[in-house]
mmCIF file of the C-alpha atoms, coordinates in Angstrom:
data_MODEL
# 
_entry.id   MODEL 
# 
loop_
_atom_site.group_PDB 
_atom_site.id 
_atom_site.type_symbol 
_atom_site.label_atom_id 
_atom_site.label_alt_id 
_atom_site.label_comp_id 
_atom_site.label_asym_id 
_atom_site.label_entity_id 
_atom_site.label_seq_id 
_atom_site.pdbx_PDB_ins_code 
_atom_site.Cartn_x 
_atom_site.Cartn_y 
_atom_site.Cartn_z 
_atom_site.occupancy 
_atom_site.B_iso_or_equiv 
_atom_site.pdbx_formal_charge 
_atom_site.auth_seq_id 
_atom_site.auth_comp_id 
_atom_site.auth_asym_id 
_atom_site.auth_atom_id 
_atom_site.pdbx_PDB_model_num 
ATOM 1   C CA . UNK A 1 1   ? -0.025  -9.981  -25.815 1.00 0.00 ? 1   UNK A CA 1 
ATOM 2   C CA . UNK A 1 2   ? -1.229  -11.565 -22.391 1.00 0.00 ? 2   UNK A CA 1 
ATOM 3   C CA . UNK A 1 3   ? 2.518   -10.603 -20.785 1.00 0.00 ? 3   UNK A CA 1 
ATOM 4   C CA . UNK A 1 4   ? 1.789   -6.678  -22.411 1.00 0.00 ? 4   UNK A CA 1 
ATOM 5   C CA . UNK A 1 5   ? -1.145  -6.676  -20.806 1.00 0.00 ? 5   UNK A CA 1 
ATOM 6   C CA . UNK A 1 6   ? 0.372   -7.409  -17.168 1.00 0.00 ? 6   UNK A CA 1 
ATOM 7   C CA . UNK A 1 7   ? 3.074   -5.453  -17.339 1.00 0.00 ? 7   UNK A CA 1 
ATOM 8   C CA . UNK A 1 8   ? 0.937   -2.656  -18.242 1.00 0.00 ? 8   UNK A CA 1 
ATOM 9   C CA . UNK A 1 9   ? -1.498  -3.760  -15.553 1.00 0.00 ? 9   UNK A CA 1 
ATOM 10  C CA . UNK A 1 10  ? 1.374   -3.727  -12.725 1.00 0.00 ? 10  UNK A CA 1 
ATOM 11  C CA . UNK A 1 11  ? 3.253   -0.495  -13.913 1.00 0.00 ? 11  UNK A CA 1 
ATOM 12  C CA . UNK A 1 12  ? 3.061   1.345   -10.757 1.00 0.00 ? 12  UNK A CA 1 
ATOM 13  C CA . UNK A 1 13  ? 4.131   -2.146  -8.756  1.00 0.00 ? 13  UNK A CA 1 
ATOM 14  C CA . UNK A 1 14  ? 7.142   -2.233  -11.206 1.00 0.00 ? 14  UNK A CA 1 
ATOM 15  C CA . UNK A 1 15  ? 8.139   1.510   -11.129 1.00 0.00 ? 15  UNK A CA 1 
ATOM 16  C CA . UNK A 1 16  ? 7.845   1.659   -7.254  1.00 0.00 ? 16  UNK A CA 1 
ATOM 17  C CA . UNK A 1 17  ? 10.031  -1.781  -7.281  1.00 0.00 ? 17  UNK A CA 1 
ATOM 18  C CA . UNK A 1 18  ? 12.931  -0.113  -9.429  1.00 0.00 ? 18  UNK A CA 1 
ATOM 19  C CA . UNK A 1 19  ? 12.030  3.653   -7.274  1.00 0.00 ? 19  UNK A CA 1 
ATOM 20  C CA . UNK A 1 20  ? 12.554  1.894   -3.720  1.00 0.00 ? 20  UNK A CA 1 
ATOM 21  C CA . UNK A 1 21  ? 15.665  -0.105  -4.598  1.00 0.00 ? 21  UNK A CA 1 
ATOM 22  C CA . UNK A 1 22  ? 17.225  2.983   -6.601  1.00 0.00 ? 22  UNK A CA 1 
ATOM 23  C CA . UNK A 1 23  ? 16.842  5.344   -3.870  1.00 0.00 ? 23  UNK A CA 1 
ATOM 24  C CA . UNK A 1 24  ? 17.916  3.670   -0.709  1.00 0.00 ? 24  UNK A CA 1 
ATOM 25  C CA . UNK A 1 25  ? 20.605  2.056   -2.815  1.00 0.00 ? 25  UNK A CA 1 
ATOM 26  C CA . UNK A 1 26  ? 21.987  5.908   -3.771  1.00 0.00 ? 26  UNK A CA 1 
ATOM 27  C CA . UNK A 1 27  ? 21.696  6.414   0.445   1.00 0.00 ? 27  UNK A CA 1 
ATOM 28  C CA . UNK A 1 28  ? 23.801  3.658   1.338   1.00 0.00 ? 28  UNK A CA 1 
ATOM 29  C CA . UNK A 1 29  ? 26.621  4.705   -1.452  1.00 0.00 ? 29  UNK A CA 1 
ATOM 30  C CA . UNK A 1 30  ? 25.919  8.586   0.311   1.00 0.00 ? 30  UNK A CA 1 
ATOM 31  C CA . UNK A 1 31  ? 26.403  7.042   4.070   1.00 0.00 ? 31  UNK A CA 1 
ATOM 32  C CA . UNK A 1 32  ? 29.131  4.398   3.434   1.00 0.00 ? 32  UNK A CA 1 
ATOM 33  C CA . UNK A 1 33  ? 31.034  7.528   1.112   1.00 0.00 ? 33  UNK A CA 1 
ATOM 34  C CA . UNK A 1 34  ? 30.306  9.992   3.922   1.00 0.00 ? 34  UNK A CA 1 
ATOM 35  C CA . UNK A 1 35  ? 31.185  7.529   6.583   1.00 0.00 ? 35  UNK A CA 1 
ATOM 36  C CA . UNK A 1 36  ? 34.149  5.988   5.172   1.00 0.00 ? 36  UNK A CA 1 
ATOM 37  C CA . UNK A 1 37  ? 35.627  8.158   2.626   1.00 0.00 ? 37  UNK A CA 1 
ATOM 38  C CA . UNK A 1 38  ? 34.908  11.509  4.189   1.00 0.00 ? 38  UNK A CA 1 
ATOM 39  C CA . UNK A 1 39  ? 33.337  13.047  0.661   1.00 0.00 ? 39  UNK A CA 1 
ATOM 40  C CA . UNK A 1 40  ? 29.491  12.895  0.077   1.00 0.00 ? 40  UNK A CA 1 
ATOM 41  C CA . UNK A 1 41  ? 27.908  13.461  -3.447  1.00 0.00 ? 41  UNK A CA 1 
ATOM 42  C CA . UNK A 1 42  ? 25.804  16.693  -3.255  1.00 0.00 ? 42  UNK A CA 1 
ATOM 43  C CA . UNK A 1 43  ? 23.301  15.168  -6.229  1.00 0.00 ? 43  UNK A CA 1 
ATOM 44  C CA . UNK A 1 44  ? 22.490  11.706  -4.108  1.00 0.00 ? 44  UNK A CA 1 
ATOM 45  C CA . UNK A 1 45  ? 20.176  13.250  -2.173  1.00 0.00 ? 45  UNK A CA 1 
ATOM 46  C CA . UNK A 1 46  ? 18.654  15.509  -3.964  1.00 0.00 ? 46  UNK A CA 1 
ATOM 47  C CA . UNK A 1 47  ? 18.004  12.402  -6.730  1.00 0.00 ? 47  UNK A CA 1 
ATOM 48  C CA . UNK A 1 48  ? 17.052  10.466  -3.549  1.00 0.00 ? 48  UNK A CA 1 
ATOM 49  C CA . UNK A 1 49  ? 14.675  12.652  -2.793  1.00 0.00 ? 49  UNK A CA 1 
ATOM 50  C CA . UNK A 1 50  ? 12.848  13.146  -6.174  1.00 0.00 ? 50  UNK A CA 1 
ATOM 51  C CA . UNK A 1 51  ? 12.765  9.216   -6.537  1.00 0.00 ? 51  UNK A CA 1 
ATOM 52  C CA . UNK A 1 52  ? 11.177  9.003   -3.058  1.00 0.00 ? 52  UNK A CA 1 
ATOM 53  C CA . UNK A 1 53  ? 8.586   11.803  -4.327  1.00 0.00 ? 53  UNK A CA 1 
ATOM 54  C CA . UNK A 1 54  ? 7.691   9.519   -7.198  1.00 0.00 ? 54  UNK A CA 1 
ATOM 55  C CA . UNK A 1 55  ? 7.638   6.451   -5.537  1.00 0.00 ? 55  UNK A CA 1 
ATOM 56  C CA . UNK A 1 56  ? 4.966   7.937   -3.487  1.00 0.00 ? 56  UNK A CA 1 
ATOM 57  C CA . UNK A 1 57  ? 2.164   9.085   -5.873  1.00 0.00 ? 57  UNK A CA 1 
ATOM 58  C CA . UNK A 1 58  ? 2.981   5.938   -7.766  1.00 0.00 ? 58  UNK A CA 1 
ATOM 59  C CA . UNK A 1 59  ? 2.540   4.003   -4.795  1.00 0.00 ? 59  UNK A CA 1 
ATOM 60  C CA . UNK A 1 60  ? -0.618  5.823   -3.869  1.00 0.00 ? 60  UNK A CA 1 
ATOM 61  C CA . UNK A 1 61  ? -1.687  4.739   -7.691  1.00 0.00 ? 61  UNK A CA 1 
ATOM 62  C CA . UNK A 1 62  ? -0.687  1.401   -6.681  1.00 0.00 ? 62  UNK A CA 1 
ATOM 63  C CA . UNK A 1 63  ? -2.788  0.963   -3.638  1.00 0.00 ? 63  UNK A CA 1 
ATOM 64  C CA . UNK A 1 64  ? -5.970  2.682   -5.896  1.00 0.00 ? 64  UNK A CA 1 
ATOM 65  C CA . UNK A 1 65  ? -5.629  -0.441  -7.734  1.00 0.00 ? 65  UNK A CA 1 
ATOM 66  C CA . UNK A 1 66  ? -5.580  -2.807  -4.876  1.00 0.00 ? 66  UNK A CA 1 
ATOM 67  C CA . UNK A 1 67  ? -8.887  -0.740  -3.446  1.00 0.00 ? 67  UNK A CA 1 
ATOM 68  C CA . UNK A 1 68  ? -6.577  -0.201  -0.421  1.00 0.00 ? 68  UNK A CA 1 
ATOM 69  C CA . UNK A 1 69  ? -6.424  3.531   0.006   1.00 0.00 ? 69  UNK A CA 1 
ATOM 70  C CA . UNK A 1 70  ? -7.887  5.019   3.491   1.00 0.00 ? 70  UNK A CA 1 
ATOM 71  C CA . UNK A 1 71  ? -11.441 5.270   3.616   1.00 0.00 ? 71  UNK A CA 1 
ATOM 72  C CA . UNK A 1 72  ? -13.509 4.838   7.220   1.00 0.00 ? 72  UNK A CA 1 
ATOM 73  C CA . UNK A 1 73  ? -15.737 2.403   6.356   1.00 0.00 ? 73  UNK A CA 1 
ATOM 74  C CA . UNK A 1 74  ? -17.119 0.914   9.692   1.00 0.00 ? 74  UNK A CA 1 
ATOM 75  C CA . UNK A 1 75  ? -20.682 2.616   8.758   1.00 0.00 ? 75  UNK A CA 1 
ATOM 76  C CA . UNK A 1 76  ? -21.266 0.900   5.805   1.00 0.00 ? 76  UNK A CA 1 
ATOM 77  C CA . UNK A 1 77  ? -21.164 -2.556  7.594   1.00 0.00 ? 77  UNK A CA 1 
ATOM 78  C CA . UNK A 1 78  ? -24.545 -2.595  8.771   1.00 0.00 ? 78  UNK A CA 1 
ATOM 79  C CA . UNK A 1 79  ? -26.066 -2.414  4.927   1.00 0.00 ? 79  UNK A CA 1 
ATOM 80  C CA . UNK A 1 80  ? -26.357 -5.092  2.400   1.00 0.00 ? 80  UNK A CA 1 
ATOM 81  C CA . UNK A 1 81  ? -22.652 -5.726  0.608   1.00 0.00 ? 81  UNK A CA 1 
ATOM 82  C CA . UNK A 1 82  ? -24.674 -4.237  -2.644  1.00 0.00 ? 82  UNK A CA 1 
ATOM 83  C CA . UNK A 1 83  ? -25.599 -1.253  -0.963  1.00 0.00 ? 83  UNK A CA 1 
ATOM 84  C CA . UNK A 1 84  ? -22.116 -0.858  0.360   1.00 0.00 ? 84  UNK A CA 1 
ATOM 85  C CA . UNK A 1 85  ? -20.177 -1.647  -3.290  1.00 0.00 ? 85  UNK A CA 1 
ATOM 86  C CA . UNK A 1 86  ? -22.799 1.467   -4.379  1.00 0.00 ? 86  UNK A CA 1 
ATOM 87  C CA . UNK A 1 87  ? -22.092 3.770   -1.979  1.00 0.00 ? 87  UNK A CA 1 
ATOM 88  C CA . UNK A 1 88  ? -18.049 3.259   -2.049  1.00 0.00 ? 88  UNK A CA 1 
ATOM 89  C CA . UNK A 1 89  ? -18.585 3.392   -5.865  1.00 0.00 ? 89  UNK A CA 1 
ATOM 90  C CA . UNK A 1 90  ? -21.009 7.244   -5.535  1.00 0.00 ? 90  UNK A CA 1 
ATOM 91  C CA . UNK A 1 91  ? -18.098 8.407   -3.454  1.00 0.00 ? 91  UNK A CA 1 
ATOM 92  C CA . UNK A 1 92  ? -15.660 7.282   -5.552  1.00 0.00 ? 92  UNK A CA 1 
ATOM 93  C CA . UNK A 1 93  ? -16.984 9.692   -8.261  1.00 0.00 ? 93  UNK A CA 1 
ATOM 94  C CA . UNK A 1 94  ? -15.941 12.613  -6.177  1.00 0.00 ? 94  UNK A CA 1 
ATOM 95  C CA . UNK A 1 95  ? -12.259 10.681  -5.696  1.00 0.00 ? 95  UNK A CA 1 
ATOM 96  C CA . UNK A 1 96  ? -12.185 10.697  -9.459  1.00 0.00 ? 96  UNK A CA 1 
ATOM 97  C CA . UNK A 1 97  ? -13.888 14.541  -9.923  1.00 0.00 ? 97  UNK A CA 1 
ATOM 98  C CA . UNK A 1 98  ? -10.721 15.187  -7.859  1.00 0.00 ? 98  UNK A CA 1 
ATOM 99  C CA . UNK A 1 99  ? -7.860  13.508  -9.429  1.00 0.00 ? 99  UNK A CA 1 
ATOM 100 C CA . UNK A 1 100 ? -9.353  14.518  -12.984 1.00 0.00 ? 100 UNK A CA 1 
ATOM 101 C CA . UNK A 1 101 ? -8.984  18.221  -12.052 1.00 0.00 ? 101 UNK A CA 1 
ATOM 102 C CA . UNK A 1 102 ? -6.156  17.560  -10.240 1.00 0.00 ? 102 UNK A CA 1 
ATOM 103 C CA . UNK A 1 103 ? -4.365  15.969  -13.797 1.00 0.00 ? 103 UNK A CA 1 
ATOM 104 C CA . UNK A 1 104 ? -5.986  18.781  -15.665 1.00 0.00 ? 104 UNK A CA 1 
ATOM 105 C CA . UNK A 1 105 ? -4.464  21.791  -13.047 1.00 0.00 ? 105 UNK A CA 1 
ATOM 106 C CA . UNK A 1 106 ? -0.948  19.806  -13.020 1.00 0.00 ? 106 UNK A CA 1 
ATOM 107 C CA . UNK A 1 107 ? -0.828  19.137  -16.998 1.00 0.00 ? 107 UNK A CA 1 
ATOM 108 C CA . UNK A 1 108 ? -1.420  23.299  -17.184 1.00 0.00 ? 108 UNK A CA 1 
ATOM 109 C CA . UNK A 1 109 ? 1.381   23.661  -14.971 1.00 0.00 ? 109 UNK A CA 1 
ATOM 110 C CA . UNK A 1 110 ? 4.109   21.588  -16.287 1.00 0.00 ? 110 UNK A CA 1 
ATOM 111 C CA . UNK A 1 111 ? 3.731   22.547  -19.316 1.00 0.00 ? 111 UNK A CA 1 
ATOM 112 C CA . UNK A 1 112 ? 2.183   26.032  -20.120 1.00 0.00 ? 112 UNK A CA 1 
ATOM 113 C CA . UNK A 1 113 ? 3.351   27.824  -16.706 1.00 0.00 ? 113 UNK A CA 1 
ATOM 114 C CA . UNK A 1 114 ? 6.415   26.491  -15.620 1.00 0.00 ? 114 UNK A CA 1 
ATOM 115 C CA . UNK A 1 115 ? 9.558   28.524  -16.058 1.00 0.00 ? 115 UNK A CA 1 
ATOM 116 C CA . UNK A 1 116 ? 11.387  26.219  -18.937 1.00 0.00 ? 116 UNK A CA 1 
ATOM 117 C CA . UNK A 1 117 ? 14.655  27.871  -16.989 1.00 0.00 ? 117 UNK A CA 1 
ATOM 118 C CA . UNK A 1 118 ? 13.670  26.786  -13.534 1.00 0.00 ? 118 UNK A CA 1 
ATOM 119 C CA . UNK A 1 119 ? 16.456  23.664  -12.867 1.00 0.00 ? 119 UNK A CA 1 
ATOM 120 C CA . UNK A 1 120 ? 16.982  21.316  -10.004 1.00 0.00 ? 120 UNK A CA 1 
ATOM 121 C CA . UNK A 1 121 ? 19.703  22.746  -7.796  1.00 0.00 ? 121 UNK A CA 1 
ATOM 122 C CA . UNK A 1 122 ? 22.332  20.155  -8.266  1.00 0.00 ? 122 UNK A CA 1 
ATOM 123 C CA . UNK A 1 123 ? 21.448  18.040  -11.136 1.00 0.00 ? 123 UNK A CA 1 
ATOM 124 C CA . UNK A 1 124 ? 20.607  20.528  -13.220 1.00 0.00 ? 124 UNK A CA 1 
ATOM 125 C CA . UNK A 1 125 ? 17.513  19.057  -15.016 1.00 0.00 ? 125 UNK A CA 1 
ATOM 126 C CA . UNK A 1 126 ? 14.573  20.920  -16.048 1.00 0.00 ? 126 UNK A CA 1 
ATOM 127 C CA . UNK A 1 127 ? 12.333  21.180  -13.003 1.00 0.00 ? 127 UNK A CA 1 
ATOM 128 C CA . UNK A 1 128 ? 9.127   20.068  -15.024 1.00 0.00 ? 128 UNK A CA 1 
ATOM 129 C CA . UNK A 1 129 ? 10.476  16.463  -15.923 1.00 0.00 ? 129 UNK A CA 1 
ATOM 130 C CA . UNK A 1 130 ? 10.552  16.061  -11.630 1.00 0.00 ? 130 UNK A CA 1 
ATOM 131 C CA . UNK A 1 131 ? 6.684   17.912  -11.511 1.00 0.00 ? 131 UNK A CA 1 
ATOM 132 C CA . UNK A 1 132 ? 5.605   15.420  -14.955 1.00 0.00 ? 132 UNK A CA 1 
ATOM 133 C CA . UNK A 1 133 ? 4.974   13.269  -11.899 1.00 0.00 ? 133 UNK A CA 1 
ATOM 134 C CA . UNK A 1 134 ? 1.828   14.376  -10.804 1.00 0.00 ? 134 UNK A CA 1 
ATOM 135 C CA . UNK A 1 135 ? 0.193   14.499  -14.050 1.00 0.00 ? 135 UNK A CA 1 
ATOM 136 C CA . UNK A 1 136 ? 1.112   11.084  -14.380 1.00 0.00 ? 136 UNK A CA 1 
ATOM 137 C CA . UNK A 1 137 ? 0.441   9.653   -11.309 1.00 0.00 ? 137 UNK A CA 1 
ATOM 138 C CA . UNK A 1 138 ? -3.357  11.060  -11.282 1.00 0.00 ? 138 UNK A CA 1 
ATOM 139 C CA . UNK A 1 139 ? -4.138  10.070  -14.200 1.00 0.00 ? 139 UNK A CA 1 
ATOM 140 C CA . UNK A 1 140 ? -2.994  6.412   -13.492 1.00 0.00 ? 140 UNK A CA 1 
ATOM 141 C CA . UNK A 1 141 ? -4.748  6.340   -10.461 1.00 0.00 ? 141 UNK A CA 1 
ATOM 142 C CA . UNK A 1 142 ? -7.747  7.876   -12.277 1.00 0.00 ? 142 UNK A CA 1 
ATOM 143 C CA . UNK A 1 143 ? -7.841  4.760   -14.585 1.00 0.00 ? 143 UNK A CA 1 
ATOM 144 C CA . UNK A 1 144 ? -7.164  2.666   -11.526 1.00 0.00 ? 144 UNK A CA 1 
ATOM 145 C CA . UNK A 1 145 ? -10.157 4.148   -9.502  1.00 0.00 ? 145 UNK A CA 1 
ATOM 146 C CA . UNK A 1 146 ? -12.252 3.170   -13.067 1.00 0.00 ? 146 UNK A CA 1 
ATOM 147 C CA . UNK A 1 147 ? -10.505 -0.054  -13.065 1.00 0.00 ? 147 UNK A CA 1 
ATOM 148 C CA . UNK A 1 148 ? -11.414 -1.173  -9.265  1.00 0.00 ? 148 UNK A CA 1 
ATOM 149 C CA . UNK A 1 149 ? -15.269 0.255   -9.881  1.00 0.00 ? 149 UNK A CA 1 
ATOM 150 C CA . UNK A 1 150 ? -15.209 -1.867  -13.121 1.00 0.00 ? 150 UNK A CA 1 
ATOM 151 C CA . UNK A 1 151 ? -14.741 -4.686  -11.172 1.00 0.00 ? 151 UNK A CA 1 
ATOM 152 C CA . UNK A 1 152 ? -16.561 -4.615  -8.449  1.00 0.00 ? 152 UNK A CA 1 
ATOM 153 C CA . UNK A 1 153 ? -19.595 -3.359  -10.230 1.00 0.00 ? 153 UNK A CA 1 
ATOM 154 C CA . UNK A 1 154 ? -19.898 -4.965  -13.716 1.00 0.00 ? 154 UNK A CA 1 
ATOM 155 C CA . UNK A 1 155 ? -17.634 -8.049  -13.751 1.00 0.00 ? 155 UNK A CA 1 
ATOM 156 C CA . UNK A 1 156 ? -19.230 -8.703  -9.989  1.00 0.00 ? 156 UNK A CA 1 
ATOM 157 C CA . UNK A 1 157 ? -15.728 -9.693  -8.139  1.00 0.00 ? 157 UNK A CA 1 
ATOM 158 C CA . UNK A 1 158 ? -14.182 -8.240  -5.558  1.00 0.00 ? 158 UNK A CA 1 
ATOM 159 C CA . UNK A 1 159 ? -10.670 -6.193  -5.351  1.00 0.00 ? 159 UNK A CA 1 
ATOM 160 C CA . UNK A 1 160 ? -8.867  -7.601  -2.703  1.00 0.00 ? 160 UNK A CA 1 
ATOM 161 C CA . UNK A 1 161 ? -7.270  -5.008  -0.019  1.00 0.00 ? 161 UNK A CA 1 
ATOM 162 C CA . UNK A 1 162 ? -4.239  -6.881  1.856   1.00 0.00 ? 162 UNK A CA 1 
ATOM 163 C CA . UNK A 1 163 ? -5.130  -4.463  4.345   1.00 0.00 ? 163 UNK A CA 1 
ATOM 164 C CA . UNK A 1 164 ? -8.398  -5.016  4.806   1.00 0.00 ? 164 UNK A CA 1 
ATOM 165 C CA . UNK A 1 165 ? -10.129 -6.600  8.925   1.00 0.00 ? 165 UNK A CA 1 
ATOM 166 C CA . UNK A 1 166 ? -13.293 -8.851  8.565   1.00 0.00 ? 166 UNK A CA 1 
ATOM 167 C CA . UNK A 1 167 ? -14.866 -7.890  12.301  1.00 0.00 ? 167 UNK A CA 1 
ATOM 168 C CA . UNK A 1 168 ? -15.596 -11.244 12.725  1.00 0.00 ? 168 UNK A CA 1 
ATOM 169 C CA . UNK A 1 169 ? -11.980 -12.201 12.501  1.00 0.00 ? 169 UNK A CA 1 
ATOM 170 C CA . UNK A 1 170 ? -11.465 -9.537  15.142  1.00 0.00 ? 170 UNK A CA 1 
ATOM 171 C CA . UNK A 1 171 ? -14.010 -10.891 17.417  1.00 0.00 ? 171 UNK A CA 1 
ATOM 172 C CA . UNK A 1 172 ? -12.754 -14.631 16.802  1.00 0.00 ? 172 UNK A CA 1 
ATOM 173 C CA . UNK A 1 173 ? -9.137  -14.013 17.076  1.00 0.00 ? 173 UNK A CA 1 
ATOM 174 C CA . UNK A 1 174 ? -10.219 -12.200 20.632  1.00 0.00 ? 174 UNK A CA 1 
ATOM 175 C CA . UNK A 1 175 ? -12.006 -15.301 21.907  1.00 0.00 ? 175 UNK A CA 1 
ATOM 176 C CA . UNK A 1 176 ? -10.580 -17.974 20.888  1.00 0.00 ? 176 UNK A CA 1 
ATOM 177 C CA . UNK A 1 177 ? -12.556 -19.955 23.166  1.00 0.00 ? 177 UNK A CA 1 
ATOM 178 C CA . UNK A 1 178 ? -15.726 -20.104 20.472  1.00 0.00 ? 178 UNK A CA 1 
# 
């Protein structure tokens, strides 16, 4: 049950593992057979190009988990880290507001409005199995935004942004001297 639960946990990590090595995989085949063999496949790219398109918003879910999505955040360092887990948590709420009308517009479009006879242009494949992405990919990073707030605010630890600069690194690592 334990291994369930972190594969379920890292789904977007796993999806944009298998998404990144599928698509530039199908490129190189496209170059080497352009290149080489003078023919290109006309439905490489345009695959290519709807994996990249998911790989994206499941990426962005990815990074809502991690807590490392863009924010400016310099303004908040002057308050107590309570104050600050608050306040990221308040505007958070409108992230979420967002993403949960965003799901609710993109679940109405795939599938009550879309044209069930609108295809890809090469592959052929309904159009709404490409758009089921952003339904999906909002409301993952929906439950990640909970997820992150979860644990920050009740369990009392802190997500971890790879990305993140302490400003007294900054000021350290410039004067190395001290």
């Amino acid at each position: 049950m334990a291994r369930l639960w972190s594969v379920l946990n890292n789904v977007e990590s796993y999806l944009c593992r298998v998404l990144l090595a599928g698509f530039v995989g199908l490129l190189f085949v496209q170059i080497v057979s352009r290149e080489v063999f003078g023919h290109s496949f006309s439905w490489i790219e345009e695959l290519s190009i709807y994996m990249f398109v998911w790989f994206v918003f499941f990426g962005a879910s990815h990074a809502a988990k991690m807590g490392a999505h863009n924010r400016v955040t310099f303004q908040f360092n002057l308050l107590p880290a309570a104050w600050r887990r608050w306040i990221e948590a308040f505007a958070d709420l409108f992230w979420l507001g967002f993403n949960l009308y965003f799901t609710w517009l993109a679940v109405d479009f795939v599938f009550n409005r879309m044209n069930k006879f609108w295809t890809s242009q090469t592959l052929g494949i309904q159009m709404k199995w490409i758009y089921l992405v952003l339904p999906l990919a909002f409301a993952l990073m929906s439950l990640r935004i909970l997820q992150v707030n979860w644990t920050r605010l009740v369990s009392g630890r802190e997500v971890h942004d790879p990305d993140r600069i302490d400003p007294a690194d900054l000021a350290h690592a410039s004067n190395p001297a001290s």
